[in-house]
C-alpha positions in Angstrom: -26.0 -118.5 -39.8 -22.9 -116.9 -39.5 -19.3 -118.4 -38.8 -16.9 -116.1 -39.1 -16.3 -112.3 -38.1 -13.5 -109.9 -40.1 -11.6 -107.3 -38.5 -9.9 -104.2 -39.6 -8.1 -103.0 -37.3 -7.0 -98.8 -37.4 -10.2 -97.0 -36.8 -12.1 -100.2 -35.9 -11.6 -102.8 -33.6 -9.0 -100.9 -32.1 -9.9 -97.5 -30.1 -8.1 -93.9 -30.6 -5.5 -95.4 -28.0 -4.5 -98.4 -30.7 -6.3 -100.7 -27.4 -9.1 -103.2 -28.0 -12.0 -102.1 -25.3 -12.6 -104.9 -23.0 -16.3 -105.1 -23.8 -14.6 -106.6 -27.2 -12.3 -108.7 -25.9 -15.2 -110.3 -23.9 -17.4 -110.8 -26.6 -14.5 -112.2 -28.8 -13.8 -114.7 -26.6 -17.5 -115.5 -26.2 -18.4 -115.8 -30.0 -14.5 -118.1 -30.5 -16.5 -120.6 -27.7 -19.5 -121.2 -29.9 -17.2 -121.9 -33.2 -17.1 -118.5 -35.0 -13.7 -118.2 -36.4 -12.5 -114.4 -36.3 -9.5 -113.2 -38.2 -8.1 -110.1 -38.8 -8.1 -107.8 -42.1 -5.4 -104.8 -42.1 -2.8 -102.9 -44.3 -0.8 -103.4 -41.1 2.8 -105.8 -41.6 2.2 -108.9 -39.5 4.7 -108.5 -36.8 2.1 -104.9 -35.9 -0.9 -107.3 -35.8 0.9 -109.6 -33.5 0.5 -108.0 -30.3 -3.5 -108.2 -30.4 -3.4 -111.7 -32.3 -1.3 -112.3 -28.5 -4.3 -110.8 -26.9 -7.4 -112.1 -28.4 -5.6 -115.7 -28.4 -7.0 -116.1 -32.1 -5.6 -119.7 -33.8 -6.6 -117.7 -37.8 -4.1 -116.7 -39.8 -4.2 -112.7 -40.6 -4.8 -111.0 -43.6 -2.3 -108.7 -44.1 -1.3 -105.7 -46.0 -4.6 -105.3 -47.3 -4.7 -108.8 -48.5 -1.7 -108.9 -50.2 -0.2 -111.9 -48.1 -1.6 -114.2 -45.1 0.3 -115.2 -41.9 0.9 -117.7 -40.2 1.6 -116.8 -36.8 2.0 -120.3 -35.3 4.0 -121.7 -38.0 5.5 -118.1 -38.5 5.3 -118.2 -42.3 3.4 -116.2 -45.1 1.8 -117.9 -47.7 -0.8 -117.3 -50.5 1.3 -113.9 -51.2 1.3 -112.1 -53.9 4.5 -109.3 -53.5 5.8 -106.6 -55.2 8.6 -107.4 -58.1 12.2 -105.8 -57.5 11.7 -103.9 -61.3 8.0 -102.7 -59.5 9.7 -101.9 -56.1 11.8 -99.4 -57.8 9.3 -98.2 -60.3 7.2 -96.7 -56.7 10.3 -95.7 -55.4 11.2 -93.3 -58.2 7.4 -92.1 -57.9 8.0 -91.4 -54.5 10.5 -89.5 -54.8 9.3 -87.5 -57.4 6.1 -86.6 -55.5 8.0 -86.2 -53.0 6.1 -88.6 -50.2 7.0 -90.4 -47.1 7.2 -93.9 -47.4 7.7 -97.2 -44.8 8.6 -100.4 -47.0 6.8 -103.5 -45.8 9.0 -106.5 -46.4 8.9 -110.4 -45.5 10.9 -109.7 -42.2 10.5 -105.7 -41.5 8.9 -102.1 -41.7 11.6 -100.5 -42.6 12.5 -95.9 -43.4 14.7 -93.5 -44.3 13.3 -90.5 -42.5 11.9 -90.3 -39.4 8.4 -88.0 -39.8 5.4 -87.5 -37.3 3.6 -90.4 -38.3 6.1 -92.9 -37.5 6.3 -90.8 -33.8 2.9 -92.1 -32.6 4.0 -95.8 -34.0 7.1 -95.8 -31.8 5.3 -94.7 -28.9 2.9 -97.6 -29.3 5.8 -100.0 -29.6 7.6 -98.7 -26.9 4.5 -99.7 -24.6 4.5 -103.4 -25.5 6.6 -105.6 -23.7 9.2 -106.4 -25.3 8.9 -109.7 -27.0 5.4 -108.1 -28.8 7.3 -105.1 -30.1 7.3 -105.4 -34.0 10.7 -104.4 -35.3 10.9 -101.0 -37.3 14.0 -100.6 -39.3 15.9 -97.6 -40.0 17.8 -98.0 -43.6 20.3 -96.1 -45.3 18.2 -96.7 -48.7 15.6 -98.3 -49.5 16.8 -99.1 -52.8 19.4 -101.6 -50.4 16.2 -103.2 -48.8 14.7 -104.2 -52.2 17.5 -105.7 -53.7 18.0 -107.4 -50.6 14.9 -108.6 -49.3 12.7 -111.6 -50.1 9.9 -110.2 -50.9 8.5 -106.4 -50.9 4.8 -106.7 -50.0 3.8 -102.7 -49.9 4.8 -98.7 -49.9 3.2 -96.8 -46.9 2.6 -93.6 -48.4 1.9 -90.3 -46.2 2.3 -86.9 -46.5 0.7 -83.8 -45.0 0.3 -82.4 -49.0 -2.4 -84.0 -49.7 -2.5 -82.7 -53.6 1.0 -83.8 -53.8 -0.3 -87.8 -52.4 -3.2 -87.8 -54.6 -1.2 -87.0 -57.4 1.2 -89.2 -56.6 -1.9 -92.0 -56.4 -3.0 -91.0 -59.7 0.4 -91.6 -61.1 0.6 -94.9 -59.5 -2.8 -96.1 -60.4 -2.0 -95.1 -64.0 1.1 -97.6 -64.0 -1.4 -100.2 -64.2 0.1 -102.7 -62.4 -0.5 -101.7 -58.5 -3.5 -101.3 -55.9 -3.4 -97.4 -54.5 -5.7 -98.5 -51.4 -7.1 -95.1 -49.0 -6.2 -95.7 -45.4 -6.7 -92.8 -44.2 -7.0 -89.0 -45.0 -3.1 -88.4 -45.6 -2.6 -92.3 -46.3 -2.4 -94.5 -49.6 -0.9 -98.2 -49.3 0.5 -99.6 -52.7 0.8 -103.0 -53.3 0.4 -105.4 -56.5 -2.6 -104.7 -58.7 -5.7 -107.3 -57.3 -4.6 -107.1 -53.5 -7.6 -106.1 -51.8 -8.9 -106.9 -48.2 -11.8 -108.4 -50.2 -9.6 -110.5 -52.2 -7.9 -111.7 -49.3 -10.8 -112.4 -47.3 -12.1 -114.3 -50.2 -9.0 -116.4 -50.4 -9.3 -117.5 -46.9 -13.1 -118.1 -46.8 -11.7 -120.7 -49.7 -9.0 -122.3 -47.6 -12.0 -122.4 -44.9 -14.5 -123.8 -46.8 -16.7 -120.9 -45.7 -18.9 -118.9 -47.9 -19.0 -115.4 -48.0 -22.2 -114.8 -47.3 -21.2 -116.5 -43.8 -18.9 -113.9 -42.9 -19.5 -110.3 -40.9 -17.1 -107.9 -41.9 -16.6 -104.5 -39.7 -14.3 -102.1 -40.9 -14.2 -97.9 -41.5 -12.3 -96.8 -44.0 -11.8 -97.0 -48.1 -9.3 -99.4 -47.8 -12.2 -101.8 -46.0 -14.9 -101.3 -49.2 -14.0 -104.2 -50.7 -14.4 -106.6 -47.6 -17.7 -104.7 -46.4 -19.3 -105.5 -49.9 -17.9 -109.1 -50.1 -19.0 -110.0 -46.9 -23.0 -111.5 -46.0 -23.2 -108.7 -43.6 -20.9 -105.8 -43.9 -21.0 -103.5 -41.0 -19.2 -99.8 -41.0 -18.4 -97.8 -38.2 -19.5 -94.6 -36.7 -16.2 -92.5 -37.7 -16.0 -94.2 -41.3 -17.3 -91.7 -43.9 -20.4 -91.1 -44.9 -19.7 -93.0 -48.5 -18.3 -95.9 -46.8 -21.7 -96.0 -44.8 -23.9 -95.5 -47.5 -22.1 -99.0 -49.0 -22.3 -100.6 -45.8 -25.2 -102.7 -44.6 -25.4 -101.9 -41.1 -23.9 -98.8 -40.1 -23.1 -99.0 -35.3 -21.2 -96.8 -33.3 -17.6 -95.2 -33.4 -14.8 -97.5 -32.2 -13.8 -95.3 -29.2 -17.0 -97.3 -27.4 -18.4 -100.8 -26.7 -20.0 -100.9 -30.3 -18.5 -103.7 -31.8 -18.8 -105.7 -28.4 -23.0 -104.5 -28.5 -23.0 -106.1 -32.3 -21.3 -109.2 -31.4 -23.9 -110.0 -28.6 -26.8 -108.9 -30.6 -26.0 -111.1 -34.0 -24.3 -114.4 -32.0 -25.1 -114.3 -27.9 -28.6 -113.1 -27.4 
């Protein structure tokens, strides 16, 4: 039997709008009534999960920046972290700019830039249709070399770029450092963060602070960055939109997260 469910977010739970369908929402709430715990598994910062932890009501921490730190929204602390050195910080920042990438720095208050680029466009036009006390704060620096001496803790580089020779070079150069986790996001996307951060490792740190095994967790999730959770997990399920390698590692492969797929799932494993 089953007691808890793991969400990624991008690509997944939430829709091509960055809304959660309400045939989910339903079925969340629904599934949360008969016990099952459901938390959330992203490379997001925690103050972008917020607004749907606000929505679906959940009481779990979140697993955040692909497991490198989990949060506690109603205490509004992180703990079991495991963040990126200031020597480290600066050893990605020189890599960036030598490949020449975009970057967002995750730290334990902000996402923070430099340079405004198209990515970051869509991002602001999703905060800007929050109300206001959900809107996660995005900080425009003068250098980011500033924000890591500064900060508490740097949890991870968002790296992008439209070159994608010049990002996967970049990712090879990184993951030959030997000391970080280059996790896939997306096509043009590669999150860094210390070596051994994986959603999979941070789901497994949670099942232990839940005295839940493994095997009693579903996992949905559509992208690289999701692997390690999908094959951790009892029941790993992958998307429609995920690639076709991610599906071949998955166990159960539904429909795309643009319709009530995951809501289908949900009734079919816990309410029928």
């Amino acid at each position: 039997m089953y007691k808890a469910v793991a969400f990624d977010m991008d690509g997944t739970l939430l829709n091509n709008q960055r809304q959660i369908l309400p045939e989910t929402i339903a079925a969340i709430e629904k599934i949360k009534q008969k016990g099952i715990k459901v938390i959330l598994v992203t490379g997001r910062h925690h103050s972008a999960i917020y607004p749907y932890y606000h929505q679906l009501q959940l009481d779990t921490p979140a697993i955040c920046c692909n497991g490198t730190y989990l949060y506690d929204f109603a205490k509004q602390t992180y703990f079991d972290a495991q963040p990126l050195s200031k020597s480290q910080s600066k050893l990605l920042l020189n890599l960036v700019n030598q490949y020449n990438v975009h970057t967002l720095l995750y730290t334990d208050q902000y996402m923070t830039y430099e340079v405004l680029d198209d990515h970051l466009t869509g991002l602001f036009k999703w905060v800007e249709s929050l109300p206001e006390f959900l809107r996660p704060k995005i900080v425009k620096v003068d250098s980011f070399i500033d924000v890591i001496e500064q900060s508490k803790e740097v949890f991870k580089f968002a790296t992008s770029s439209h070159d994608i020779p010049a990002l996967q070079a970049f990712s090879k150069a990184v993951e030959e450092q030997g000391e970080f986790e280059c996790e896939w996001s997306w096509v043009n996307r590669a999150d860094v963060a210390l070596k051994g951060n994986s959603k999979g490792n941070g789901l497994t740190n949670w099942a232990k602070f839940e005295n839940i095994s493994l095997d009693e967790i579903v996992a949905f999730g559509d992208s690289y960055n999701d692997l390690s959770m999908l094959k951790n997990s009892g029941l790993g399920i992958a998307m429609g939109n995920a690639d076709d390698v991610i599906k071949a590692q998955a166990d159960r492969v539904i429909g795309d997260n643009n319709g009530p797929n995951i809501a289908n799932e949900l009734t079919r494993l816990f309410l029928s």
